[in-house]
C-alpha positions as CSV (number, residue, x, y, z in Angstrom):
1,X,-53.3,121.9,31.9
2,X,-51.7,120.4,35.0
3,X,-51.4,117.0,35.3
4,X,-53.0,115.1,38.4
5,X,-50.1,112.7,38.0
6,X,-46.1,112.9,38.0
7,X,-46.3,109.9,35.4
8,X,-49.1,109.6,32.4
9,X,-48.7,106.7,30.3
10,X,-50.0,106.2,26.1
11,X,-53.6,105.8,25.9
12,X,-54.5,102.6,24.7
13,X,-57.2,101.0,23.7
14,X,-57.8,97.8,26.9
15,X,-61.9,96.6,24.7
16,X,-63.2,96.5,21.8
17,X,-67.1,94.8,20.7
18,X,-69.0,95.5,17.2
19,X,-70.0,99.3,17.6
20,X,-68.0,100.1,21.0
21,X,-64.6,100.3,22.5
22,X,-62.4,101.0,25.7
23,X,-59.8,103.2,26.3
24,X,-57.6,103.2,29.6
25,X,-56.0,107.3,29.2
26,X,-56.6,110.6,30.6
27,X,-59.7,112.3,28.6
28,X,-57.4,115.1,27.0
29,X,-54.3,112.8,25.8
30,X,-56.4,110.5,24.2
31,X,-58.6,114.1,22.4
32,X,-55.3,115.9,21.5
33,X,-54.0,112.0,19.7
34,X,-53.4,112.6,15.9
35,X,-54.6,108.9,15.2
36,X,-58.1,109.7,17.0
37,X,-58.5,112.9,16.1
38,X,-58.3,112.0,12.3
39,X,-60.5,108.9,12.4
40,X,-63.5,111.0,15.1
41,X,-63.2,115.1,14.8
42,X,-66.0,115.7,13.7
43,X,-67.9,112.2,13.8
44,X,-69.6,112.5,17.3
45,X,-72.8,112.7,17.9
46,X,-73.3,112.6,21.5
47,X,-70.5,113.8,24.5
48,X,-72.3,112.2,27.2
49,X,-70.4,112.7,30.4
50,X,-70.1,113.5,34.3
51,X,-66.7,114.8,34.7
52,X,-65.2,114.7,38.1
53,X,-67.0,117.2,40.5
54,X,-65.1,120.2,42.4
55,X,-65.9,118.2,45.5
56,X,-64.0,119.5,49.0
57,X,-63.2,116.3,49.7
58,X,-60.3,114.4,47.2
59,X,-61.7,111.4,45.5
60,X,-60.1,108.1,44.4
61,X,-61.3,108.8,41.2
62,X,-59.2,112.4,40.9
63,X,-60.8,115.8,41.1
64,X,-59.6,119.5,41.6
65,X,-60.5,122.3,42.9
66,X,-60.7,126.1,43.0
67,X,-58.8,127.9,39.8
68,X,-57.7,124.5,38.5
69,X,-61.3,122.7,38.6
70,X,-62.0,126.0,36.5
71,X,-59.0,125.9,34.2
72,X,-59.3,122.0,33.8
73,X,-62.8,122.1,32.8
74,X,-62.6,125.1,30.6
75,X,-60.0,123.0,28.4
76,X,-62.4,120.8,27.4
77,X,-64.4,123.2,25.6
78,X,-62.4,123.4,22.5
79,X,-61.9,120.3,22.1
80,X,-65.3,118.8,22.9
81,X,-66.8,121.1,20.3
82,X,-64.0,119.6,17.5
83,X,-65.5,116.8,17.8
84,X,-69.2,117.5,17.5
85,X,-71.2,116.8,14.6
86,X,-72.4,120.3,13.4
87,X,-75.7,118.9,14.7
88,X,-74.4,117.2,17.7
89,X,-74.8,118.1,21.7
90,X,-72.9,117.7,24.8
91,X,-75.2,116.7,28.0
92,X,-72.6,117.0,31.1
93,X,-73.9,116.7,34.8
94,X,-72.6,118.7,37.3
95,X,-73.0,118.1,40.9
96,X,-73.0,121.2,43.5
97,X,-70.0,122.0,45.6
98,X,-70.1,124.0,49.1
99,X,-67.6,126.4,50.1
100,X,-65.1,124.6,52.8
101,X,-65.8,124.9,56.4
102,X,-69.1,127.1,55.7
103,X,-72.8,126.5,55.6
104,X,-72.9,127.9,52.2
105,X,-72.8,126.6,48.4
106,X,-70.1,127.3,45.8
107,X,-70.5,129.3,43.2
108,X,-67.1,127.3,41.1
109,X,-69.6,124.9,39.3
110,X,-71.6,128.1,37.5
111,X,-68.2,129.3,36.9
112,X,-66.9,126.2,35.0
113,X,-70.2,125.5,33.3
114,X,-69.7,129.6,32.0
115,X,-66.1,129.2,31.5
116,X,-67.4,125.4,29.3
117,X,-69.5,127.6,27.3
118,X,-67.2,130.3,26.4
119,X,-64.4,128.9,25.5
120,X,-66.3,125.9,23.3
121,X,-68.7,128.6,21.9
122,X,-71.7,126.7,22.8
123,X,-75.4,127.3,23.3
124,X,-77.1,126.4,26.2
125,X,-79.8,123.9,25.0
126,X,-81.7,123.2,28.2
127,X,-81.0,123.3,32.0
128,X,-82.4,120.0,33.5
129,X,-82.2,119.0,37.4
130,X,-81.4,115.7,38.5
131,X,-82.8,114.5,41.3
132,X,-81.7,111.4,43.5
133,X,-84.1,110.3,45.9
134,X,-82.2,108.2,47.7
135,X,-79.0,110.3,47.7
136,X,-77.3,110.8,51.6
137,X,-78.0,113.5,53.4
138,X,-75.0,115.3,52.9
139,X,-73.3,117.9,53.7
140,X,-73.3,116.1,56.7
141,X,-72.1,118.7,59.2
142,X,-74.7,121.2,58.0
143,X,-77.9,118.7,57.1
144,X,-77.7,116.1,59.8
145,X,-75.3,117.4,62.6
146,X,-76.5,121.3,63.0
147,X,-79.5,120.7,61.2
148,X,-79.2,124.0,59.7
149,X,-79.3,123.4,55.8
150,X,-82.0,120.6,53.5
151,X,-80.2,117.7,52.2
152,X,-78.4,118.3,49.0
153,X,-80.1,115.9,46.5
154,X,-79.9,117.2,42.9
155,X,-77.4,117.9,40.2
156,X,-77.4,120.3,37.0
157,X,-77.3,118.6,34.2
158,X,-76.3,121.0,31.4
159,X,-77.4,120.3,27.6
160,X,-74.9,122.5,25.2
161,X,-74.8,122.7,21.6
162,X,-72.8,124.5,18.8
163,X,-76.2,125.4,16.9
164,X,-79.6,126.0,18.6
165,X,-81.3,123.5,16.4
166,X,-79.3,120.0,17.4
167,X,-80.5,117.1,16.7
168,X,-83.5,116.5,19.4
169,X,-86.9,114.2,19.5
170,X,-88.7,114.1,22.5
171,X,-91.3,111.8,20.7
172,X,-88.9,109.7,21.4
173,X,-88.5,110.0,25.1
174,X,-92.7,110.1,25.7
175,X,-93.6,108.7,29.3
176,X,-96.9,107.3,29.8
177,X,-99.8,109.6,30.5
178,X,-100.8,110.0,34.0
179,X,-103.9,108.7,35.6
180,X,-105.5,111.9,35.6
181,X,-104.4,112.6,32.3
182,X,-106.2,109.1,30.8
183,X,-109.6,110.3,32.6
184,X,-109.3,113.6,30.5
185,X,-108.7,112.0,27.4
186,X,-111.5,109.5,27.9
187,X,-113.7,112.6,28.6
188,X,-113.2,114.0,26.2
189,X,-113.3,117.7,27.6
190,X,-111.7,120.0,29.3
191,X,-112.1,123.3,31.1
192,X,-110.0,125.6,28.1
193,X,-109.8,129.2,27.5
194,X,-107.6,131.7,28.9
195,X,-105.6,131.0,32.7
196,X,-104.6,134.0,35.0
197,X,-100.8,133.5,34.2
198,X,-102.3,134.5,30.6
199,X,-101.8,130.9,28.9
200,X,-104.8,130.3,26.6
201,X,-105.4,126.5,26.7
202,X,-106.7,124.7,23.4
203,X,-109.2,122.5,24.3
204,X,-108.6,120.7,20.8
205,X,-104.6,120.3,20.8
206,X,-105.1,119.8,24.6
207,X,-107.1,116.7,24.3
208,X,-105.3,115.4,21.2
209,X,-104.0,111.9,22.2
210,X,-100.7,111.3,21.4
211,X,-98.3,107.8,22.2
212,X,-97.1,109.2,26.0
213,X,-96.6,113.0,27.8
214,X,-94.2,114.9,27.3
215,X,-91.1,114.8,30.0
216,X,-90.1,118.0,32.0
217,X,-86.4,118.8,32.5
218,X,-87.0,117.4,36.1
219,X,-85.3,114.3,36.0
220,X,-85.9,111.5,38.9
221,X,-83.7,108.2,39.3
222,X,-82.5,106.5,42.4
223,X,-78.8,104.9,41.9
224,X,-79.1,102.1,44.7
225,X,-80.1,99.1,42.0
226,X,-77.6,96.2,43.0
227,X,-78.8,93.7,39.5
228,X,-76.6,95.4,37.1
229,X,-73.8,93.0,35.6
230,X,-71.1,95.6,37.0
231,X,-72.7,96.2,40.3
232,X,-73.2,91.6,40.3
233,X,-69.3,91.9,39.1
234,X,-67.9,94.1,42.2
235,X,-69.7,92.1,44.3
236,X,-68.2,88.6,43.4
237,X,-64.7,89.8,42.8
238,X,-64.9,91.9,46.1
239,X,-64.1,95.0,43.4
240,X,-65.1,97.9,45.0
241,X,-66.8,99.6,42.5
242,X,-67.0,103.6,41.3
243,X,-68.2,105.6,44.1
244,X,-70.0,108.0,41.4
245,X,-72.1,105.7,39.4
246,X,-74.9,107.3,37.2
247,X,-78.4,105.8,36.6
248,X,-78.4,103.6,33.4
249,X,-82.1,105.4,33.1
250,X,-80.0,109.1,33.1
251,X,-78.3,107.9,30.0
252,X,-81.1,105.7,28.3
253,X,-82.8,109.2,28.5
254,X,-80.8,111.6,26.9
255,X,-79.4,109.0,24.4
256,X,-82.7,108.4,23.2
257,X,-83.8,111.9,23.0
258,X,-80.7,113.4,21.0
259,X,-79.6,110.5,18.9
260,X,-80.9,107.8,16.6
261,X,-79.4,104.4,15.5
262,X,-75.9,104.2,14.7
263,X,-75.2,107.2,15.7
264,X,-71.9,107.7,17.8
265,X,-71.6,109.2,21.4
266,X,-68.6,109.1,23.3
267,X,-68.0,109.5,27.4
268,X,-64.5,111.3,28.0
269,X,-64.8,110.5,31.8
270,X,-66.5,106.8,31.6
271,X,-65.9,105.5,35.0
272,X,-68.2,102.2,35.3
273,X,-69.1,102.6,31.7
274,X,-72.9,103.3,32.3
275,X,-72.9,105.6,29.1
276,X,-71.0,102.6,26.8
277,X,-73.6,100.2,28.2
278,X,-76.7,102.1,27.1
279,X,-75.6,102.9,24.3
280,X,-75.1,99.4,23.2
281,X,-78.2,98.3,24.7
282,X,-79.9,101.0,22.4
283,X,-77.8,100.4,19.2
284,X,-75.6,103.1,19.0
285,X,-71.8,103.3,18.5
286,X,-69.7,104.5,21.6
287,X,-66.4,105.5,22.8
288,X,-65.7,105.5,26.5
289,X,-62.1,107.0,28.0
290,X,-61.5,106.1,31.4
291,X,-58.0,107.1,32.9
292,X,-58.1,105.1,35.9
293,X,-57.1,101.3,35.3
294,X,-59.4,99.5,37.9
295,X,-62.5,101.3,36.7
296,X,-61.6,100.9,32.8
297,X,-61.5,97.2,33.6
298,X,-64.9,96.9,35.6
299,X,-66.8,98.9,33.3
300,X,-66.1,96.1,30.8
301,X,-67.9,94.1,32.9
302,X,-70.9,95.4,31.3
303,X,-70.3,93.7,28.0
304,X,-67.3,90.5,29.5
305,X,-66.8,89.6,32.3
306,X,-64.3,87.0,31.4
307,X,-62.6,89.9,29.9
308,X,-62.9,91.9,32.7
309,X,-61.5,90.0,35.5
310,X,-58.6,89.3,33.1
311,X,-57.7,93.2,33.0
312,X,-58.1,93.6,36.7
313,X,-55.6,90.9,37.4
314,X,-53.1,92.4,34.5
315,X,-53.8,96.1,36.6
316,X,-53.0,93.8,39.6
317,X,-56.2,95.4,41.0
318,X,-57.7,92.2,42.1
């Protein structure tokens, strides 16, 4: 694997609170360490992540592209699936990519998904779309100076597993019924019998109330909230934060949905530490690696921020 850095120092553990921890290290130093890898292989429940996107344009937070995005990401797969439970999944978002210089989309983030797959031996669980309302209208050049292409707001996010039974509960990620859907109930009939796509619709398991509906793998969450510790954090210590934070409601979701209480789920590419922070807020054990320093320290802002600002000054970053 080539390194994104002449100089890679020791992974090392920066936080630590009942049920959770820190580590400032690249994701694949800290996987291939004989102490971790005795005390976790095997012992994760949960890989929730959004690794580094094969973006165009070269992020402070580090990201390839072309063969090595492809070769990078495929690395993972091995050692992600190590350190599954037999019943454990890995959720991973990828955003899209566009070709340089062309109106057209990339084909590199089906490759590396594939590539994921193979070499980890994993099933694809589910396919779900992420969608950002109030994501920029980008590719710029294409959406809002040409005007020749939609803006580009929605990500893949891919649920893998090494069996095709995980562990899974959507009972436990319901949403509440919709207005329409309360009249129904309350009516207590409904037009059933067969549909032209060749569905036959129950009118008795139809109308069967249950606690909430059941979700679809379209997935909808802005990421402009500003009354988040971290986000209250970067603004009074003028930190600038992670320019790819995920919605706390992404990973409240799937946390809920394919874990339980106590259970462990680790982020290998943590960045403000969204993942860490609902999964303490939901009473689970986590892990998050984060290889840049200044990010490692903010995303313990979630949990200190005493603690925090103490790390930035050590990492000189404020």
């Amino acid at each position: 694997m080539e390194n994104p850095e002449p100089l890679r120092k020791k992974p090392k553990r920066i936080f630590r609170i009942k049920g959770g921890s820190v580590i400032l290290g690249h994701c694949e130093d800290v996987l291939l360490d004989p102490k971790f890898r005795k005390k976790y292989l095997g012992k994760i429940q949960l890989i929730f992540t959004s690794p580094p996107f094969p973006l165009n344009l070269k992020k402070k937070y580090g990201n390839f592209q072309g063969k090595t995005y492809l070769k990078w990401l495929r690395t993972f797969g091995p050692l992600f699936a190590e350190y599954l439970k037999p019943n454990g999944s890995v959720v991973m978002e990828i955003g899209n990519a566009w070709e340089k210089g062309s109106p057209t989309q990339s084909i590199l983030p089906y490759q590396a998904l594939l590539g994921f797959l193979q070499a980890g031996k994993f099933k694809l669980c589910q396919e779900i779309t992420y969608y950002n309302p109030a994501k920029l209208p980008t590719p710029a050049q294409w959406v809002t100076i040409e005007r020749i292409r939609l803006k580009d707001a929605t990500s893949k996010v891919w649920w893998m597993a090494k069996t095709d039974r995980p562990k899974a509960s959507n009972r436990r990620v319901l949403k509440p019924y919709s207005d329409a859907m309360l009249k129904l109930l309350k009516r207590g009939s409904y037009n059933s019998g067969r549909r032209p796509s060749e569905h036959q619709i129950s009118e008795k398991g139809f109308l069967k109330k249950h606690k909430g509906a059941i979700p679809s793998n379209l997935f909808e969450a802005a990421n402009t909230g500003t009354r988040s510790l971290y986000q209250r954090f970067c603004r009074e210590h003028k930190f600038e934060p992670h320019p790819a934070r995920m919605p706390e409601k992404l990973a409240e979701f799937f946390i809920r949905f394919l874990t339980t209480k106590n259970d462990l789920v680790l982020d290998p590419f943590s960045g403000s530490n969204t993942t860490g922070a609902a999964a303490n807020k939901l009473g689970r054990k986590w892990i998050a690696i984060e290889a840049l320093p200044n990010y490692a320290a903010g995303g313990v802002s979630n949990f200190d921020e005493i603690k925090a600002k103490k790390l930035l000054k050590k990492f000189k970053v404020v």
